[in-house]
N, C-alpha and C positions, 0 to 999 in steps of 0.2 A: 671650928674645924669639923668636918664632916669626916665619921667613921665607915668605914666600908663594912656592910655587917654580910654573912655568907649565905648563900642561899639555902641551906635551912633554917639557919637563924631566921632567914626575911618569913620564909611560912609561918615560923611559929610566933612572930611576931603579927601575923594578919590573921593568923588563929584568933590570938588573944583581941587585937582587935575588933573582929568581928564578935567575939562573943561578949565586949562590951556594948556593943550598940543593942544587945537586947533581942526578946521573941517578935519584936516587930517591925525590923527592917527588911526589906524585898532585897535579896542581891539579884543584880542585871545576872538573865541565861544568855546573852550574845555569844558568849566564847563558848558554850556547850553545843548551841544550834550549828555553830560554824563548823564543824567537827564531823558531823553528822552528816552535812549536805556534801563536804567532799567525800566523805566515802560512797556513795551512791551517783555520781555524777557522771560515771564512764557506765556505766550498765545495760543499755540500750541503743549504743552503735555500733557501725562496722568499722573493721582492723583492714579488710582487702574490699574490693571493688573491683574484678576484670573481664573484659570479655579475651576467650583465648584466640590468639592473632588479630584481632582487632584495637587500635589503638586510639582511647578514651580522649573528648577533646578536652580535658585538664586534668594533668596529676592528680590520683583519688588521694582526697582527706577525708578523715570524720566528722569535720566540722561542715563539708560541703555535702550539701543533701540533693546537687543536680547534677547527672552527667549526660554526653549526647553523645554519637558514634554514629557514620555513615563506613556501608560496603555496598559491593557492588550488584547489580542485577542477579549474579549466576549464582551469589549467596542467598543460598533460604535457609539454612540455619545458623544457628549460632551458640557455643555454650559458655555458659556466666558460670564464672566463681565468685564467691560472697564469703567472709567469712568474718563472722562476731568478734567482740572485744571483751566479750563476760559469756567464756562456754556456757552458763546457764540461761542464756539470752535465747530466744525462739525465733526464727528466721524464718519469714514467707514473700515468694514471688507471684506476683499476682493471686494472691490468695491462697497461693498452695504453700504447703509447711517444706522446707526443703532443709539438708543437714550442711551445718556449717565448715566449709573447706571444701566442699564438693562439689565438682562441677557439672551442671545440669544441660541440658538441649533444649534450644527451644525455636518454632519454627518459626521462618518471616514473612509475613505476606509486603508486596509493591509497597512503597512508601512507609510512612512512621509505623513501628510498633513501639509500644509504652510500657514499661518494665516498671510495677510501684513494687519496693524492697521495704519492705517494714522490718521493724528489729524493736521486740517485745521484751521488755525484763521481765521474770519470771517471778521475783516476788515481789516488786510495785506497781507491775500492768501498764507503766510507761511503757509509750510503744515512738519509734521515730522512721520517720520514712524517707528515703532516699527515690527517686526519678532517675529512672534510664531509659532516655529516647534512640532508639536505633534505628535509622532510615537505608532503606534498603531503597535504592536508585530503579527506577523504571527501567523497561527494555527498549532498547533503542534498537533490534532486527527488526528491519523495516522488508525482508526477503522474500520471494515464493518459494515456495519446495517445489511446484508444480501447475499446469496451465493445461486441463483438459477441454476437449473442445468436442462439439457433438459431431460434426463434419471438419475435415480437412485437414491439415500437416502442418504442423510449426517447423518452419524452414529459417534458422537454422534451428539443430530438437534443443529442447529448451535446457538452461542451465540459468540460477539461481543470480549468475553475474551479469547474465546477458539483458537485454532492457529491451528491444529490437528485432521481432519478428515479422515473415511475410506467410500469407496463408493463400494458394490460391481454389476459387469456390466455382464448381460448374454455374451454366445459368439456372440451373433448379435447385439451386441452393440458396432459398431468400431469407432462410434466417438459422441463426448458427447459437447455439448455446455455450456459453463460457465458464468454466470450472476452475478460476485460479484457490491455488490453497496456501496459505502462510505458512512460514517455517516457524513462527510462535502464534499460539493460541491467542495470544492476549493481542494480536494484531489485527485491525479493522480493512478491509480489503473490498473497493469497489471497481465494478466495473461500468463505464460510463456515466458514470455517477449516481449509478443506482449499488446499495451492499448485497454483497451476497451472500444468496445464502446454502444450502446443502442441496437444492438442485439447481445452483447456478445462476446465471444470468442471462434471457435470450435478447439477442439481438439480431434486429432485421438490420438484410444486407441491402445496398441498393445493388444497381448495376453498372463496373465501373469500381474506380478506384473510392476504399473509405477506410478509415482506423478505428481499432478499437481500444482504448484507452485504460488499462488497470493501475488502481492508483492503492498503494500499498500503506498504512498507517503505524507506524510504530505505537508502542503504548507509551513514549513518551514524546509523540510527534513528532518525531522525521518521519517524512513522505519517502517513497522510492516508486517509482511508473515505469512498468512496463506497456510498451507501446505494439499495437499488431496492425500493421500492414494487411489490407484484404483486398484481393481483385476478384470481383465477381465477372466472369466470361458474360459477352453478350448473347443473344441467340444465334447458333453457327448459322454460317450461310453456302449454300450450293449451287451450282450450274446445274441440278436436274439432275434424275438421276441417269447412272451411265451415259453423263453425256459426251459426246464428243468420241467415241468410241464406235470403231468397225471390227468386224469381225465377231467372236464368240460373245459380245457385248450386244449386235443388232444384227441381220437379217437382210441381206441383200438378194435384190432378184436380176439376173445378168441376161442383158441378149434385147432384141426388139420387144417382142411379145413374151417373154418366155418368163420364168420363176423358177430361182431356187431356193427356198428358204436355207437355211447354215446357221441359226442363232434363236434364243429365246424371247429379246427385251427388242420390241423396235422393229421398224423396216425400213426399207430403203430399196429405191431401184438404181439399176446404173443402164443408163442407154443413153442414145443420139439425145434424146430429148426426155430422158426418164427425171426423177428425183431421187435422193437418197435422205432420209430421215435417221437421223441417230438420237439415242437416249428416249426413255417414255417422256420427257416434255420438250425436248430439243425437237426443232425439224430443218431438216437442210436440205435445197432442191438444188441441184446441179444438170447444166447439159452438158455443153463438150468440157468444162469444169467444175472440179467438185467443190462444190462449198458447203462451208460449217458454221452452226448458228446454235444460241444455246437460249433459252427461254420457254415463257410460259405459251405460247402461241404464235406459230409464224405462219402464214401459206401464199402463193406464190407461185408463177411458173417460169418458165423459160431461160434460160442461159445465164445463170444467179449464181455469183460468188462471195462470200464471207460477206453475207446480208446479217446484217442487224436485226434483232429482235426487237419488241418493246422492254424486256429487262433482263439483263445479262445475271441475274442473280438466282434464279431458280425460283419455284413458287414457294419453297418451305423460309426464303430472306424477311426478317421483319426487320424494320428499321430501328436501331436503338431509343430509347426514353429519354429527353432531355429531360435532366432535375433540375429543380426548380430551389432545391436545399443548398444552396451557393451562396457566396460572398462576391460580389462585387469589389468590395474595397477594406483593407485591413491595414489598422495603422497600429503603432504602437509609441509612445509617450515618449520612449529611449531608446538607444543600443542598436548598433549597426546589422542586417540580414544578411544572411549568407548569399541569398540574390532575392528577386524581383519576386512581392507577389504575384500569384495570377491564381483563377478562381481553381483552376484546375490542378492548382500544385496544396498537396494538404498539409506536409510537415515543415516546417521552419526554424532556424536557428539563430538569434540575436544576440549578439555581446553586448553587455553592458559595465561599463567602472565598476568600480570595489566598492563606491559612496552610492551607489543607485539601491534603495530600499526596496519601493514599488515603480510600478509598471501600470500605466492606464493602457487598455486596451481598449480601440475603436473600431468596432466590425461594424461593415453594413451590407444587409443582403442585397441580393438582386431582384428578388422578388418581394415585395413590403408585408405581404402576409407570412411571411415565414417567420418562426421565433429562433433568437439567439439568446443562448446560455452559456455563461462563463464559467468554469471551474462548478456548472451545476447551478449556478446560482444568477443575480444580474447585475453584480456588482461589476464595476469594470476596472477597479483598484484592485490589483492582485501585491499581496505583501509577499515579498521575494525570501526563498528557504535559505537556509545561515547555510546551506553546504555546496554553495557555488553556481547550481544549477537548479532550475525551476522550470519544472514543466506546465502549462495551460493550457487546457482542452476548450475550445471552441464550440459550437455542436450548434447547426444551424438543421431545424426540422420545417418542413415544408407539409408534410401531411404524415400517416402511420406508414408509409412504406417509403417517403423519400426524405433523408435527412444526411447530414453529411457530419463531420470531425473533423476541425482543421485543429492543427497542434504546433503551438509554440514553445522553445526550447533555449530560456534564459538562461546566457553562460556569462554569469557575475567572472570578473577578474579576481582574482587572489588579491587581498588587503595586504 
């Protein structure tokens, strides 16, 4: 029969025990070391973890040494509280000593910033470290604030929404410089596919219809283009000067023999069988009727009405430039046009499906020495932008003063 003996009993009975077995037995230390490690075992973590209005992507423990957190673009700072599980614990952010419970600031630059949280005990030099990854998200204004130009009016005046201007340029206006400015810093902003930079981009006009192409970069890649419409006027043309004009314009002399002058620019007579010359290059001879004639050179006698000159245009007419910076023929891989190429139409609008990615484009000029560039480059795989609409600049150059822009404007359907 077994006696239940009390717990003091049982000590003083493992007293006596032990000091039977003599000065030479080792008792095991296990249940003393054990004792010792719990107490020491919380001394060097954290109790909080937060960033203020930012929410951590896992409930904070102590035992978790990683956290991550994303906000958005307009956030550039952020302030973290931290706070220990043994007040005599030493707390540092990125190497800085910071006081436990307190919430500190800290700035964000674009993309990850790394938060290392150390937590030092103070009388074993155990140190443990926790990770906070914070990703602040790129900016995605892709806008201008502004489109200065060295010559000419943006018709309509420019606004940040609009995409779509017309600018028209005298004929002595062969090259125009362009000053677009982004509404964020950190956006990349070309114009015809060259960047620009703080004095701009110049660009020769021809004569005649051409575009000029701004293509705007966000810092996290959306595109946004604004497009400029240019007509450069040909060189005017005249009938001479005051031509066509009697009276205080020319100088008539009336009667057989007789003369009156009455005018400054021009003569003219009027008789049975006189002449009458109007304008300084016009000349027009009439007998019993008067006729009128407008050119570089006419002469002539007797009884002449509304005689033809050699050129009805005046001496100062030049004949416009045919360019040579054309397309012949533009195809495109997909997607229905809004109507019919033709070399003389520049802007263009294609639908394509919700499943169409890319777009192969196929120009060919009309002249074979001329070069064609795609989006700047000679790929003719253009990968289509996730926000429905893709603009592609064309840009056929023939020599340094004759080049053109044709622009295509892919309009994905809604998935």
């Amino acid at each position: 029969m077994l006696t239940k003996i009390p717990k003091k009993g049982l000590n003083a009975v493992l007293i006596v025990s032990i000091l039977g077995l003599g000065t030479g037995y080792n008792l095991p230390t296990a249940y003393a070391e054990e004792t010792v490690t719990q107490v020491s075992q919380t001394t060097n973590t954290l109790a909080k973890l937060e960033i203020e209005g930012v929410k951590l992507d896992k409930n904070f423990s102590a035992e978790i040494n990683q956290y991550s957190a994303t906000v958005e673009n307009e956030t550039d700072s952020i302030h973290i509280l931290v706070e220990g599980s043994n007040t005599n614990s030493i707390i540092s952010i990125n190497d800085k000593t910071i006081t436990s419970g307190t919430a500190e600031e800290y700035a964000l630059q674009t993309g990850q910033n790394i938060f290392l949280i150390t937590v030092k005990d103070s009388s074993t030099n155990l140190i443990n470290t926790y990770t906070l990854i914070v990703t602040r998200e790129q900016n995605s204004n892709s806008q201008l604030q502004n489109i200065k130009l060295s010559t000419g009016k943006l018709s309509p005046a420019f606004s940040s929404t609009v995409t779509e201007y017309n600018v028209q340029l005298s004929n002595a206006s062969q090259t125009i410089t362009v000053l677009p400015t982004a509404v964020e810093k950190t956006a990349v902003v070309e114009v015809n596919g060259a960047e620009v930079t703080e004095k701009g981009v110049p660009v020769n006009i021809p004569v005649g219809k051409s575009v000029i192409l701004i293509v705007v970069t966000a810092e996290n890649g959306s595109k946004l283009r604004y497009t400029i419409h240019v007509e450069r006027q040909d060189t005017s043309s005249g009938n001479g000067t005051n031509s066509a004009q009697t009276g205080s314009g020319g100088s008539t002399e009336i009667g057989n023999n007789g003369s009156a002058p009455s005018a400054n620019n021009g003569s003219g007579s009027n008789g049975n069988n006189g002449s009458v010359q109007i304008g300084s290059s016009g000349s027009v001879k009439s007998g019993s009727g008067l006729g009128i004639q407008t050119g570089n050179s006419f002469s002539g006698q007797g009884n002449t009405t509304n005689q033809s000159a050699s050129s009805q245009q005046g001496a100062s007419a030049v004949v416009e430039k045919i360019s040579n910076a054309i397309l012949s023929k533009l195809t495109v891989s997909a997607g229905t046009w809004d109507s019919s190429f033709t070399s003389s139409e520049y802007t263009y609008h294609i639908a394509v499906s919700s499943e169409t990615k890319t777009v192969t484009i196929n120009p060919t000029a009309s002249d074979s020495s001329s070069e064609i560039t795609i989006e700047g480059g000679t790929s003719k795989t253009i990968q289509l932008d996730d926000d429905n609409k893709t603009v592609i600049s064309i840009r056929v150059t023939y020599d340094d003063t004759d080049r053109k822009t044709y622009v295509l404007v892919i309009d994905r359907a809604e998935s």
